[in-house]
DSSP file (Angstrom, degrees, kcal/mol; ACC not computed):
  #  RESIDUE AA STRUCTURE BP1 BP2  ACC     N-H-->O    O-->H-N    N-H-->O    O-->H-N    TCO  KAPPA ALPHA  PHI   PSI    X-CA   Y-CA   Z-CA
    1    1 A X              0   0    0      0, 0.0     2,-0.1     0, 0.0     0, 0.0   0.000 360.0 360.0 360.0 145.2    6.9   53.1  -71.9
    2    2 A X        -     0   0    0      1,-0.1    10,-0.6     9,-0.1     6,-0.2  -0.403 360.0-114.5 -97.6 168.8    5.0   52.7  -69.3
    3    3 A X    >   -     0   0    0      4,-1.1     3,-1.8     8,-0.2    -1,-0.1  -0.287  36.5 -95.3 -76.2 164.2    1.0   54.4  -68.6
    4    4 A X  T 3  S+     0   0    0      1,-0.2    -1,-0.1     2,-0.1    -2,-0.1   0.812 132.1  40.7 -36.7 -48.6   -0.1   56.9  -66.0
    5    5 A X  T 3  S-     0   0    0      2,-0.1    -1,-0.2     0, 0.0    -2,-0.0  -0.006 130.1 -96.9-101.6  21.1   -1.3   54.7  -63.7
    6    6 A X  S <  S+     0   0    0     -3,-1.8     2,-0.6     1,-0.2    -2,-0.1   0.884  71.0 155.5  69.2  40.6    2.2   52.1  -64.6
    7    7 A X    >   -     0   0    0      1,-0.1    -4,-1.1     2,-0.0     3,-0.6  -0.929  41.2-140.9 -88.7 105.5    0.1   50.3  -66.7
    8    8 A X  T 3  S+     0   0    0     -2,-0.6    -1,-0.1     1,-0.3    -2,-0.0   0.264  87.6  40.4 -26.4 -22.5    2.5   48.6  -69.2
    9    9 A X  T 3  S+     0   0    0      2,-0.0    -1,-0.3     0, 0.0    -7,-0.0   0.817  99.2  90.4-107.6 -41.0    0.8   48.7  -72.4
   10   10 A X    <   -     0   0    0     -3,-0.6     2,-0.3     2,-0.0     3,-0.1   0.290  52.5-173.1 -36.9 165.5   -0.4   51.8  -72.1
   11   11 A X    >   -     0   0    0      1,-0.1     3,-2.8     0, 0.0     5,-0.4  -0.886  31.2-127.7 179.5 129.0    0.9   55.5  -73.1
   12   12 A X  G >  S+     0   0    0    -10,-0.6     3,-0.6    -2,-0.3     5,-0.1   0.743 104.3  60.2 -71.0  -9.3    0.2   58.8  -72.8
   13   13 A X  G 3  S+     0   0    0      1,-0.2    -1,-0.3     2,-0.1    -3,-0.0   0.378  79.2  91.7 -78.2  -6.5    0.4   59.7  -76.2
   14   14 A X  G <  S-     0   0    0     -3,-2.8    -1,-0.2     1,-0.1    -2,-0.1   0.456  99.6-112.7 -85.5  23.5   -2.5   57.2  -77.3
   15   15 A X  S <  S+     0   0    0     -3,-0.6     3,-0.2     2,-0.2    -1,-0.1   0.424  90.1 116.7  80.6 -10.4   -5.1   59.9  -76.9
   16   16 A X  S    S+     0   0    0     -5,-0.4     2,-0.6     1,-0.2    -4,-0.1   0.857  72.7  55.5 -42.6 -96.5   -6.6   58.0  -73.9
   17   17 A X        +     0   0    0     -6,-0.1     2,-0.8    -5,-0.1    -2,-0.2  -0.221  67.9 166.6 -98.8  75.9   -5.7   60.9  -71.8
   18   18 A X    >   +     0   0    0     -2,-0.6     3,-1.3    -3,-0.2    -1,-0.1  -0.838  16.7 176.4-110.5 121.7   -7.1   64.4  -72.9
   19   19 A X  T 3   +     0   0    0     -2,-0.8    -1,-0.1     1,-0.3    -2,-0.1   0.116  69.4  83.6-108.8  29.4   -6.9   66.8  -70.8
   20   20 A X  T 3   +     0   0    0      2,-0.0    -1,-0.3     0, 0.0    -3,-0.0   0.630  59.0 127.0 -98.0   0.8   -8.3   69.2  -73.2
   21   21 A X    <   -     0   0    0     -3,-1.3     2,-0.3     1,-0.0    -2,-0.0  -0.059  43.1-163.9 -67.9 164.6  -12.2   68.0  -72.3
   22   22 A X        -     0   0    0      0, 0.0     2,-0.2     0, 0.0    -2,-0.0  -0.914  10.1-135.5-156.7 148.7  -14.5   71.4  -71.3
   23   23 A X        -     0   0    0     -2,-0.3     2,-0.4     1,-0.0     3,-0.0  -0.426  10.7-131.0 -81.3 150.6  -17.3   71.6  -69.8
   24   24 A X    >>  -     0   0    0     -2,-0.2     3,-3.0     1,-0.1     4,-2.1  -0.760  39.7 -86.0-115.3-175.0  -20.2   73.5  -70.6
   25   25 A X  H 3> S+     0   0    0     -2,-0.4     4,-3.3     1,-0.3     5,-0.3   0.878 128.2  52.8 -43.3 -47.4  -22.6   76.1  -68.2
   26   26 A X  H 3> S+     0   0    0      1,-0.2     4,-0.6     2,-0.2    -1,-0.3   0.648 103.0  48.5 -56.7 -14.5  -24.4   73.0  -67.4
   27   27 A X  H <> S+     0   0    0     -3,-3.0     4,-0.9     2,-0.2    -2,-0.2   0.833 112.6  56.8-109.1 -66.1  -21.8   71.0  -66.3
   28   28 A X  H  X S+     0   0    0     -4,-2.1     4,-2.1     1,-0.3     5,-0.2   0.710 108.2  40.8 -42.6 -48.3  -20.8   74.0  -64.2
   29   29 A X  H  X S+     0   0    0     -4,-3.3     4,-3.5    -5,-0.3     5,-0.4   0.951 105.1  58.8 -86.7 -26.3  -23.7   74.5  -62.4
   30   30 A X  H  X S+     0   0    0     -4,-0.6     4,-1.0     1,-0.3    -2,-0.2   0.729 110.3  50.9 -79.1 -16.5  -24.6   71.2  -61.5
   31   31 A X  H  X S+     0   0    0     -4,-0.9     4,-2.9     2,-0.1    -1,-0.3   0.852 105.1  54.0 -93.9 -22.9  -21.4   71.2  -60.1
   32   32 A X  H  X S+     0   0    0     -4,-2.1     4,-1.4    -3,-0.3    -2,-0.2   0.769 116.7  40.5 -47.4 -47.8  -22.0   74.5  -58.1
   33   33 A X  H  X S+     0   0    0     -4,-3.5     4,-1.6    -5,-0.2    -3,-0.2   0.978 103.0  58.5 -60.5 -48.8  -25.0   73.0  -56.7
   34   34 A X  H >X S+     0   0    0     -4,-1.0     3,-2.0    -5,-0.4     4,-1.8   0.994 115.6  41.8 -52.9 -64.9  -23.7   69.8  -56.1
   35   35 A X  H 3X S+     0   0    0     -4,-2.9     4,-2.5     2,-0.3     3,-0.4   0.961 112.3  62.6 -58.2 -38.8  -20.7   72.1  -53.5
   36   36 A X  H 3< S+     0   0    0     -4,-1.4    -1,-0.3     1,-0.4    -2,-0.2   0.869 108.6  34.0 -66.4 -21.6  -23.6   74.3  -52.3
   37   37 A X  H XX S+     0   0    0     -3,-2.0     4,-1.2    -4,-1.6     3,-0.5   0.606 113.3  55.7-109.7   3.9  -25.3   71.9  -50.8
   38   38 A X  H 3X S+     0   0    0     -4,-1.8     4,-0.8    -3,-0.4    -2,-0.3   0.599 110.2  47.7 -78.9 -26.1  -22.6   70.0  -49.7
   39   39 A X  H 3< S+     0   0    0     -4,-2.5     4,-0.3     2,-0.2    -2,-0.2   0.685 109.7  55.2 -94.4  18.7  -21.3   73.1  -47.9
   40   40 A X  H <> S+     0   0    0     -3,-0.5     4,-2.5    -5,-0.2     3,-0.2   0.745 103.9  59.3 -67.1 -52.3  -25.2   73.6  -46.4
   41   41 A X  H >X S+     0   0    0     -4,-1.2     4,-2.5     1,-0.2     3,-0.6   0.950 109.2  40.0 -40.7 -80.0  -24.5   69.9  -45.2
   42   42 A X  H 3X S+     0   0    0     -4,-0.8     4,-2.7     2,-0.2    -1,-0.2   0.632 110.2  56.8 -48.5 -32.8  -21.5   71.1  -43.1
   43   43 A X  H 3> S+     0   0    0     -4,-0.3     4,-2.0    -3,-0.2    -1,-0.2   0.786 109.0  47.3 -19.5 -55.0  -23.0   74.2  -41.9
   44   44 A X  H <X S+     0   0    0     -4,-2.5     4,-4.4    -3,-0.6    -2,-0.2   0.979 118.4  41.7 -60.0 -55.9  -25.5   72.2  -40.6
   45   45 A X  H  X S+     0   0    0     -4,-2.5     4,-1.3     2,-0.2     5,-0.2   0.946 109.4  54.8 -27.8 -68.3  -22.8   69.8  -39.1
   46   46 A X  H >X S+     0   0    0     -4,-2.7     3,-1.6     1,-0.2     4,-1.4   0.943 109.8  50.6 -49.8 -48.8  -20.8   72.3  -37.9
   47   47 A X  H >X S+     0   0    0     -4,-2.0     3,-2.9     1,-0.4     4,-1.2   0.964 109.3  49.4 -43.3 -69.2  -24.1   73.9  -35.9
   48   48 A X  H 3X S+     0   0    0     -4,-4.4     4,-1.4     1,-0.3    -1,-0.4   0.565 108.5  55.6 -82.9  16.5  -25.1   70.8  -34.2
   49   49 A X  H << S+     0   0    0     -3,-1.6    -1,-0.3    -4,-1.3    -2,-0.3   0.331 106.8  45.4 -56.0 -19.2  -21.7   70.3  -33.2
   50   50 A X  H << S+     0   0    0     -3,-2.9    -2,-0.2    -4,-1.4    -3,-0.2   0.580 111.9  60.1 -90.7  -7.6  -21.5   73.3  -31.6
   51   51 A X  H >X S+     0   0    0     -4,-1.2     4,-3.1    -5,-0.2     3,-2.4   0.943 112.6  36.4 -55.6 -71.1  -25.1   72.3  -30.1
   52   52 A X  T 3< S+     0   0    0     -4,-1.4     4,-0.4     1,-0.3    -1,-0.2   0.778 112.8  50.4 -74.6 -16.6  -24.0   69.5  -28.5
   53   53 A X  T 3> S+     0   0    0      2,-0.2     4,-1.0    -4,-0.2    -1,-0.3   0.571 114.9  52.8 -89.1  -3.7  -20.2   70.4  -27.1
   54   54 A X  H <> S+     0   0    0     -3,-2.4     4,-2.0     2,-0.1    -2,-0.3   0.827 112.8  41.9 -90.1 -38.2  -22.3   73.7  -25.6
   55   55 A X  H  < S+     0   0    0     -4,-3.1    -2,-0.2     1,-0.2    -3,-0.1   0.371 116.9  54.1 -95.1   3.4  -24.9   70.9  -24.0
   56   56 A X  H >> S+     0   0    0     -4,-0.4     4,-1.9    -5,-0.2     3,-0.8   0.817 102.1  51.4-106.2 -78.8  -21.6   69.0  -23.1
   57   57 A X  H 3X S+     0   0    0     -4,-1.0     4,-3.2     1,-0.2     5,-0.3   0.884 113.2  47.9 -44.3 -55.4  -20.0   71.7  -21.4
   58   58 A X  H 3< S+     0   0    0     -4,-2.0    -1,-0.2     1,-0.2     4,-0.2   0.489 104.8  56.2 -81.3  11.2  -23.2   72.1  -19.2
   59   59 A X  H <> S+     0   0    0     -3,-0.8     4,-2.3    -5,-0.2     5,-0.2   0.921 108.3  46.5 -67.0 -65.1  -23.4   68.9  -18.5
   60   60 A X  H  X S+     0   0    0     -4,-1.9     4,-2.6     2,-0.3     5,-0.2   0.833 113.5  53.3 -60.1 -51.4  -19.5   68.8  -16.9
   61   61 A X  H  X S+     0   0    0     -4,-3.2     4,-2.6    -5,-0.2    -1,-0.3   0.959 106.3  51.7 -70.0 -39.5  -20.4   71.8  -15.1
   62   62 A X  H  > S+     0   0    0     -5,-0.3     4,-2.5    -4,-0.2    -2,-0.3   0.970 115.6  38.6 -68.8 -40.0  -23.5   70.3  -13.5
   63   63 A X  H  X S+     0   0    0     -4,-2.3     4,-3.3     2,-0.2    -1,-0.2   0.887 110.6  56.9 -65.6 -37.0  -22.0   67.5  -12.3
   64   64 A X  H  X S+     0   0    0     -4,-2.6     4,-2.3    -5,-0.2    -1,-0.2   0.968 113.3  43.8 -57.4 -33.1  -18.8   69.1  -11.2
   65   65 A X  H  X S+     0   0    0     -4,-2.6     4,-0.8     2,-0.2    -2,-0.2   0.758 115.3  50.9 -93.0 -16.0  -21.1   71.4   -9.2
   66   66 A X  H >X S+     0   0    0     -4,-2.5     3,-3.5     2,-0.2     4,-1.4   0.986 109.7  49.8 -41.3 -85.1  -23.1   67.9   -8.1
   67   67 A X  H 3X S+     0   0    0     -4,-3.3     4,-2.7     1,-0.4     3,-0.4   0.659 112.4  49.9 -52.8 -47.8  -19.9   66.5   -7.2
   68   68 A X  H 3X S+     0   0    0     -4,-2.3     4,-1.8     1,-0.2    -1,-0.4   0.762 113.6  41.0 -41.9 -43.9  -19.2   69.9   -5.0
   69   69 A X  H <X S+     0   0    0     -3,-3.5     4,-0.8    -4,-0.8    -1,-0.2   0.620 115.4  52.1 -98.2 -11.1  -22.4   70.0   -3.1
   70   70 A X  H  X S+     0   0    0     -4,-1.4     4,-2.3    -3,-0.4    -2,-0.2   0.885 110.4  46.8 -69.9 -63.5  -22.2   66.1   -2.5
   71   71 A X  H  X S+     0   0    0     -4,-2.7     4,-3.6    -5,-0.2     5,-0.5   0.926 116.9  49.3 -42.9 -58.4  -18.2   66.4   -1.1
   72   72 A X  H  X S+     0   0    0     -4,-1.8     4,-1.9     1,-0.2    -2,-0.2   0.936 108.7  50.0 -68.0 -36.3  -19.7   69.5    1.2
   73   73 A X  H  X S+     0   0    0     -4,-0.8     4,-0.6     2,-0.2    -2,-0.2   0.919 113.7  49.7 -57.1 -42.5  -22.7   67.4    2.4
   74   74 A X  H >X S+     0   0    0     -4,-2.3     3,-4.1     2,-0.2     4,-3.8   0.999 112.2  40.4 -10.1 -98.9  -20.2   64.8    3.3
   75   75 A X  H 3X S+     0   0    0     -4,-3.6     4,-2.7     1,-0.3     5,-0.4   0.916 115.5  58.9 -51.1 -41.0  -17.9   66.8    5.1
   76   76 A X  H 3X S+     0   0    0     -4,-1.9     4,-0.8    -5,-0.5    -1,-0.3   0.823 111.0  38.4 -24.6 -53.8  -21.1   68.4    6.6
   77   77 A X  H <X S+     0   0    0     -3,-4.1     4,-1.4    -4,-0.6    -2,-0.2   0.824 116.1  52.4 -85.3 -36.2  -22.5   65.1    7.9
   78   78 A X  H  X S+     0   0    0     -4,-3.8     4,-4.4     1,-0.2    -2,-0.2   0.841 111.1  42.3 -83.1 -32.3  -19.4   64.1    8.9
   79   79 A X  H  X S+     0   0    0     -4,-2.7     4,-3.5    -5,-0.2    -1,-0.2   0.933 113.1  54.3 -40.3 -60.8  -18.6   67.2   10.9
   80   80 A X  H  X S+     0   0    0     -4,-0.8     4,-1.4    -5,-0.4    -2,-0.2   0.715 113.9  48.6 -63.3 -34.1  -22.4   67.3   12.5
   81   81 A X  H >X S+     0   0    0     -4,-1.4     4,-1.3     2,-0.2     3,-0.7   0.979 109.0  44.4 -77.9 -46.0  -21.4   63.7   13.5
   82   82 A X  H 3X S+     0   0    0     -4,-4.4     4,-3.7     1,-0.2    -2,-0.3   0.951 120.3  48.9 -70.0 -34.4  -17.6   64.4   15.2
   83   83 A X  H 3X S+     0   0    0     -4,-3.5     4,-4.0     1,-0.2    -1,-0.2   0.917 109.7  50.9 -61.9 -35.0  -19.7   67.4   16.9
   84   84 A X  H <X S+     0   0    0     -4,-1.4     4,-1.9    -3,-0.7    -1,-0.2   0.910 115.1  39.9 -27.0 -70.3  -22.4   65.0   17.9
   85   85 A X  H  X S+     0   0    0     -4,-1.3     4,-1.2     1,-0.3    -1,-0.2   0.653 115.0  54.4 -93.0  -9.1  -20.0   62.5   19.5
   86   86 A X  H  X S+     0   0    0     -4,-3.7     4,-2.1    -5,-0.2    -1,-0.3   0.888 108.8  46.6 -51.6 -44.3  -18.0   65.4   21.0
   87   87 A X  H  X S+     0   0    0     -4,-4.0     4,-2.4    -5,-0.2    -2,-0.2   0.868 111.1  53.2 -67.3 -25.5  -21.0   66.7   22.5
   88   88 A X  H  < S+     0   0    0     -4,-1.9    -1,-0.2    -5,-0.2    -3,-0.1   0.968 108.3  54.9 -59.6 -37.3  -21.9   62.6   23.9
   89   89 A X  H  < S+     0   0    0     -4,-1.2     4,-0.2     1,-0.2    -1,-0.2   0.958 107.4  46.1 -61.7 -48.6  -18.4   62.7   25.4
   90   90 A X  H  < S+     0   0    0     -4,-2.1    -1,-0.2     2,-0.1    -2,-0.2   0.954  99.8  80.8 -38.2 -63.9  -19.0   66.1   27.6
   91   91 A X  S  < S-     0   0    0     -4,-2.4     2,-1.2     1,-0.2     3,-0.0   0.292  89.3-123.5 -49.8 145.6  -22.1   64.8   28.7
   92   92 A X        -     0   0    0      4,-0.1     5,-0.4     3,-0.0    -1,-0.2  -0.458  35.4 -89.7-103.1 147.2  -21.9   62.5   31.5
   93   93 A X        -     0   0    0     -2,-1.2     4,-0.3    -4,-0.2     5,-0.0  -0.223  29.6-115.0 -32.4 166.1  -23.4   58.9   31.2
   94   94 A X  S >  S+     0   0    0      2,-0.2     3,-1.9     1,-0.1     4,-0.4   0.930 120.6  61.7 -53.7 -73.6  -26.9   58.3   32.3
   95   95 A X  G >> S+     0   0    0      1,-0.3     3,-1.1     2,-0.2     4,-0.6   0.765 108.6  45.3 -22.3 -62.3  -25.0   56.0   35.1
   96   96 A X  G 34 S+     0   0    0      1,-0.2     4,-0.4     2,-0.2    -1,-0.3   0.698 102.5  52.9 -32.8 -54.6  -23.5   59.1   36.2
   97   97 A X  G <4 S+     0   0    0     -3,-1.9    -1,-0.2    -5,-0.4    -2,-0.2   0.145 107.7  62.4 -99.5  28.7  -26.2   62.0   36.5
   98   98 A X  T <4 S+     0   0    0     -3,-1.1     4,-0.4    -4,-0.4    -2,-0.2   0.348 106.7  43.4-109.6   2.4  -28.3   59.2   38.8
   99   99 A X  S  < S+     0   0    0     -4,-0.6    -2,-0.2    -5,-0.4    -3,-0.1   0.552 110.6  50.0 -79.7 -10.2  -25.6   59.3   41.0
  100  100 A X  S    S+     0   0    0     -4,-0.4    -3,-0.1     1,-0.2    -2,-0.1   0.942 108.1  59.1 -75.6 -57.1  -25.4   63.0   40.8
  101  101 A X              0   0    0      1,-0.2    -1,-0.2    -4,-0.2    -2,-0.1   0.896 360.0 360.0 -39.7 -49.3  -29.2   62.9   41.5
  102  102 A X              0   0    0     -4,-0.4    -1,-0.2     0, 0.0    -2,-0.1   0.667 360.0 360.0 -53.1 360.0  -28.9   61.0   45.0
Protein backbone atom coordinates (compact mmCIF):
# COMPACT_ATOMS: atom_id res chain seq x y z
CA UNK A 1 0.00 0.00 0.00
CA UNK A 2 1.10 2.96 -1.07
CA UNK A 3 1.71 6.56 1.37
CA UNK A 4 -0.11 9.84 1.20
CA UNK A 5 2.05 11.51 -0.80
CA UNK A 6 2.50 7.81 -3.20
CA UNK A 7 5.42 7.18 -1.30
CA UNK A 8 5.84 3.29 -1.52
CA UNK A 9 6.95 2.25 1.78
CA UNK A 10 4.99 4.26 3.56
CA UNK A 11 1.31 3.91 5.11
CA UNK A 12 -1.20 5.57 6.72
CA UNK A 13 -1.68 3.40 9.39
CA UNK A 14 2.01 3.82 10.74
CA UNK A 15 1.09 6.64 13.01
CA UNK A 16 3.16 9.02 10.88
CA UNK A 17 -0.05 10.85 10.10
CA UNK A 18 -2.11 12.09 13.11
CA UNK A 19 -4.45 14.17 12.54
CA UNK A 20 -5.49 14.16 16.07
CA UNK A 21 -2.53 17.01 17.00
CA UNK A 22 -4.35 20.30 19.02
CA UNK A 23 -3.19 23.22 19.53
CA UNK A 24 -3.27 25.15 22.52
CA UNK A 25 -4.42 29.13 23.21
CA UNK A 26 -0.93 29.96 22.30
CA UNK A 27 -0.71 28.32 19.24
CA UNK A 28 -4.01 30.06 18.47
CA UNK A 29 -3.14 33.38 18.93
CA UNK A 30 0.07 33.53 17.46
CA UNK A 31 -1.83 32.41 14.62
CA UNK A 32 -4.48 35.19 14.97
CA UNK A 33 -1.81 37.63 14.91
CA UNK A 34 0.20 36.21 12.43
CA UNK A 35 -3.65 36.70 9.92
CA UNK A 36 -4.12 40.21 11.56
CA UNK A 37 -1.35 41.58 10.38
CA UNK A 38 -1.21 39.97 7.28
CA UNK A 39 -4.75 41.30 6.56
CA UNK A 40 -3.30 45.01 7.86
CA UNK A 41 -0.67 44.29 5.09
CA UNK A 42 -3.51 44.11 2.39
CA UNK A 43 -5.49 46.88 3.68
CA UNK A 44 -2.56 48.79 3.28
CA UNK A 45 -2.08 47.32 -0.31
CA UNK A 46 -5.39 47.53 -1.17
CA UNK A 47 -5.21 51.66 -0.16
CA UNK A 48 -2.28 52.43 -2.12
CA UNK A 49 -3.77 50.77 -4.97
CA UNK A 50 -6.54 52.67 -4.89
CA UNK A 51 -3.96 55.73 -4.41
CA UNK A 52 -2.33 55.20 -7.38
CA UNK A 53 -5.23 53.97 -10.08
CA UNK A 54 -7.11 57.37 -8.62
CA UNK A 55 -3.58 59.36 -9.58
CA UNK A 56 -3.75 57.18 -12.81
CA UNK A 57 -7.10 58.16 -13.80
CA UNK A 58 -6.03 61.89 -13.44
CA UNK A 59 -3.22 61.51 -15.19
CA UNK A 60 -5.36 60.00 -18.49
CA UNK A 61 -7.67 62.76 -18.06
CA UNK A 62 -4.91 65.40 -18.13
CA UNK A 63 -3.43 64.36 -21.05
CA UNK A 64 -6.64 63.53 -22.83
CA UNK A 65 -7.54 67.19 -22.11
CA UNK A 66 -3.63 68.15 -23.29
CA UNK A 67 -4.25 66.18 -26.33
CA UNK A 68 -7.69 68.29 -26.76
CA UNK A 69 -6.35 71.74 -26.37
CA UNK A 70 -3.26 70.76 -28.53
CA UNK A 71 -5.72 69.25 -31.64
CA UNK A 72 -7.77 72.77 -31.10
CA UNK A 73 -4.52 74.89 -31.25
CA UNK A 74 -3.73 73.02 -34.38
CA UNK A 75 -6.85 73.41 -36.14
CA UNK A 76 -6.67 77.00 -34.71
CA UNK A 77 -3.35 77.82 -36.37
CA UNK A 78 -4.16 76.17 -39.17
CA UNK A 79 -7.51 77.96 -39.70
CA UNK A 80 -5.73 81.60 -38.69
CA UNK A 81 -3.30 80.42 -41.57
CA UNK A 82 -6.04 79.35 -44.57
CA UNK A 83 -7.72 82.86 -43.40
CA UNK A 84 -4.32 84.56 -43.64
CA UNK A 85 -3.68 83.28 -47.14
CA UNK A 86 -7.36 83.91 -48.07
CA UNK A 87 -6.99 87.35 -46.98
CA UNK A 88 -3.27 87.56 -49.22
CA UNK A 89 -5.32 86.32 -52.23
CA UNK A 90 -8.07 89.26 -52.00
CA UNK A 91 -5.51 91.75 -51.61
CA UNK A 92 -3.96 92.75 -54.80
CA UNK A 93 -0.07 92.44 -55.29
CA UNK A 94 2.18 95.27 -54.40
CA UNK A 95 2.83 95.21 -58.42
CA UNK A 96 -0.71 95.94 -58.76
CA UNK A 97 -1.77 98.84 -56.22
CA UNK A 98 1.38 100.90 -57.96
CA UNK A 99 -0.38 100.71 -60.98
CA UNK A 100 -3.57 101.57 -59.35
CA UNK A 101 -1.52 104.55 -57.80
CA UNK A 102 -0.47 106.18 -61.32
Amino acid sequence: MSGPNGDPNISSEDGIINDDDEFGEEEYAAINSMLDQINSYLDDLEERNDTLNGKLHELLESNRQARLDFRAELLGSTTQEEHHAAEQESLPSKPDQLEENK
